[in-house]
N, C-alpha and C positions, 0 to 999 in steps of 0.2 A: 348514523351512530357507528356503525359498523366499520365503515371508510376512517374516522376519524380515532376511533379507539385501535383498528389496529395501526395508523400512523403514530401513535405514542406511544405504544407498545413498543414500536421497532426501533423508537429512539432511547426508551429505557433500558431495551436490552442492549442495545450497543453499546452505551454506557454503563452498563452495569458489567460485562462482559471486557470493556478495555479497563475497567476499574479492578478487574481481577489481576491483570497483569502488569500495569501501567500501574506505579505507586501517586504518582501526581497525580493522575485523574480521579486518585480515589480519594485522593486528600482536597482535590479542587470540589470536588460532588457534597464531600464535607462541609468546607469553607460556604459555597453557595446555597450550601440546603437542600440539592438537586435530588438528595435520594427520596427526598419528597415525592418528586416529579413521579420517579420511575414506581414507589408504590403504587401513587395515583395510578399511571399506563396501566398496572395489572391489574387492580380492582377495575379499571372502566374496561379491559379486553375480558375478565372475568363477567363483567356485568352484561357485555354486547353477546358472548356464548350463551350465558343462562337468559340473554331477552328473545334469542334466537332457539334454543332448546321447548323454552315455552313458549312461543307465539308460533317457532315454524319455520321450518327454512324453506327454499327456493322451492318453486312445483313444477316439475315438468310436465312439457304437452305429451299427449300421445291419443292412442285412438286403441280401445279394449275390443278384445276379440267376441267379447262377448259380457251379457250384462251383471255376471257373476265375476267376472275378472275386476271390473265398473266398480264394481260394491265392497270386491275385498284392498280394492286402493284406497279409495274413502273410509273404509274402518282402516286400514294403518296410517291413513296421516291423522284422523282423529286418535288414535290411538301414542302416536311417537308426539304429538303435539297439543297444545292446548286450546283449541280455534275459542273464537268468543263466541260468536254468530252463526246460525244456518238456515240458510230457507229453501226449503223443499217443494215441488211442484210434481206432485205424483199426481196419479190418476185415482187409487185406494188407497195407498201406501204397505200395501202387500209384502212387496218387496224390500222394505228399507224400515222393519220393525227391527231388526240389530243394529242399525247405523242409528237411528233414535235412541236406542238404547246407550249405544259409544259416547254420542252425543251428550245424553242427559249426565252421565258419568263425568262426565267433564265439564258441567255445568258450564252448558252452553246457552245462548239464550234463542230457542226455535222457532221459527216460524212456518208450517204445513199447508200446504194449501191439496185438495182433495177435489174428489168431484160430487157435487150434491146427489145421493143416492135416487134421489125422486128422478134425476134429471138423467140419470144414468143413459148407455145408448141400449142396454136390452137387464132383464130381467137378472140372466146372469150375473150381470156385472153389479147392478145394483145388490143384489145379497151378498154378494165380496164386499163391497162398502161399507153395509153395514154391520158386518162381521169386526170390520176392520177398524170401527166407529168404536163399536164395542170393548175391542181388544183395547184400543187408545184411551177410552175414559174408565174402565174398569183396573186395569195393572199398566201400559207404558207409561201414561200423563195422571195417573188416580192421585200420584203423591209429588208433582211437579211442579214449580208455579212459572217457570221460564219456558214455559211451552204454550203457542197459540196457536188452534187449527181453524182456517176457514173452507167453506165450501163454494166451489163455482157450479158456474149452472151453463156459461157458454161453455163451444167446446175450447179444449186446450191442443194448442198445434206445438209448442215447446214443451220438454219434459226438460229435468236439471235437478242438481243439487248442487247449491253454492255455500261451499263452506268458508269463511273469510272469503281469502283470492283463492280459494282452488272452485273450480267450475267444471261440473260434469254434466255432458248434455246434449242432449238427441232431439230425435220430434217423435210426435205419435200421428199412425195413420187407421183411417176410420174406414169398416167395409170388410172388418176379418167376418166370415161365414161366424165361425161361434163365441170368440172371446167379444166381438164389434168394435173393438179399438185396443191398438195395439203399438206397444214405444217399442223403438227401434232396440234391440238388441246390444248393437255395436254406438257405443257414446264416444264422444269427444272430450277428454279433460285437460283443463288449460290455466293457466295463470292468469287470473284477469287483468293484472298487471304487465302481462307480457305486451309486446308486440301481437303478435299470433292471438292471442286473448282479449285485447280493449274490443273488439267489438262482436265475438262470442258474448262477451260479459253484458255490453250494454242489449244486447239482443235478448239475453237471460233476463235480467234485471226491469226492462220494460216490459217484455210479456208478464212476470211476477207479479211486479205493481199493480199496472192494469188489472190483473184477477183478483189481486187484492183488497185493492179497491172498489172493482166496482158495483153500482149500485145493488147489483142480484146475490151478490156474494154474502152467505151467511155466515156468521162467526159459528161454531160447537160449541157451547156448552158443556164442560169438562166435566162437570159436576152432574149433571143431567142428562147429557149425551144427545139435548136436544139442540135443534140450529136458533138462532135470533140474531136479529140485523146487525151488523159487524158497523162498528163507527169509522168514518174515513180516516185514513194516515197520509199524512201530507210529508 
């Protein structure tokens, strides 16, 4: 849309631009009805900026120094733009109760996947879980309906958040002495549309599913904050 709206843009302004100075061409643009055209070019160059303003323009790659830098990139393109979609792949979701947040403000429609506190790898972690269980169906998701959390029960080797095409995304490694697992710090963010991106994206995108899916994986209960068997999505 983008390509073809600013091609008729650039021929109605050329036209409209020799039509200021050129008396024929303005009387020819008359004759044939042409100033038709060149309104159309600006409402469809009008309409490709505001499709682009709210849906998002271009994401570049890069690699964050750290997972605070990570997080305040994802709150500004949630923020400057309108994403439809996001699925998450935390371990508690600890860290990403303000991007939820950004999220739900934008009425996006979420998808969380967490780790089932039973399942947890030490005791610690599992009361972070369920603190975090808590926080989610008490005040983030208490008044939400485009929000869905599941829980896993294997472990998770990919961590990410895929908002449309922007993808941010590390791994987690198991065996820290006190937290027992632990996501990498420094993530990768990319455009899954890119080059550099198609297969971050589908690497993302298949570990998701997969947890999503499968059979051990329980849905949350928003309303009750308790787990029950999550139906397949195909």
């Amino acid at each position: 849309m983008q390509l073809i709206s600013t091609i008729i843009f650039g021929i109605a302004l050329i036209l409209w631009t020799m039509s200021l100075w050129l008396p024929f061409v303005s009387e020819w643009l008359v004759q044939k009805n042409l100033f038709t055209l060149i309104v159309i070019g600006l409402m469809v160059q009008i309409l490709a900026v505001l499709d682009e303003v709210l849906r998002g323009g271009d994401v570049k790659s890069g690699i964050g120094r750290d997972q605070g830098e990570d997080l305040d990139r994802l709150r500004k393109y949630v923020h400057d733009f309108r994403p439809e979609k996001a699925d998450l792949l935390e371990y508690s979701s600890f860290m990403v109760t303000q991007l939820l947040e950004d999220l739900m403000r934008k009425q996006a429609t979420i998808r969380l996947l967490i780790c089932d506190p039973d399942h947890a790898i030490n005791d610690w972690q599992a009361r972070r879980i369920r603190n975090c269980i808590s926080t989610l169906c008490d005040f983030t998701f208490s008044d939400y309906s485009k929000a869905t959390v599941r829980c896993y029960r294997i472990p998770a080797s990919v961590r990410g958040r895929r908002i449309d095409d922007l993808l941010n995304v590390g791994w987690y490694f198991y065996g820290h002495d006190f937290y027992g697992v632990q996501g990498t710090n420094t993530m990768i963010t990319v455009n899954t549309k890119s080059p550099d991106g198609i297969l971050l994206g589908k690497l993302f995108i298949d570990s998701f599913e997969m947890l999503w899916n499968h059979p051990q994986t329980q849905q949350l209960d928003l309303a009750t904050g308790r787990l029950q068997e999550a139906a397949s999505e195909v």
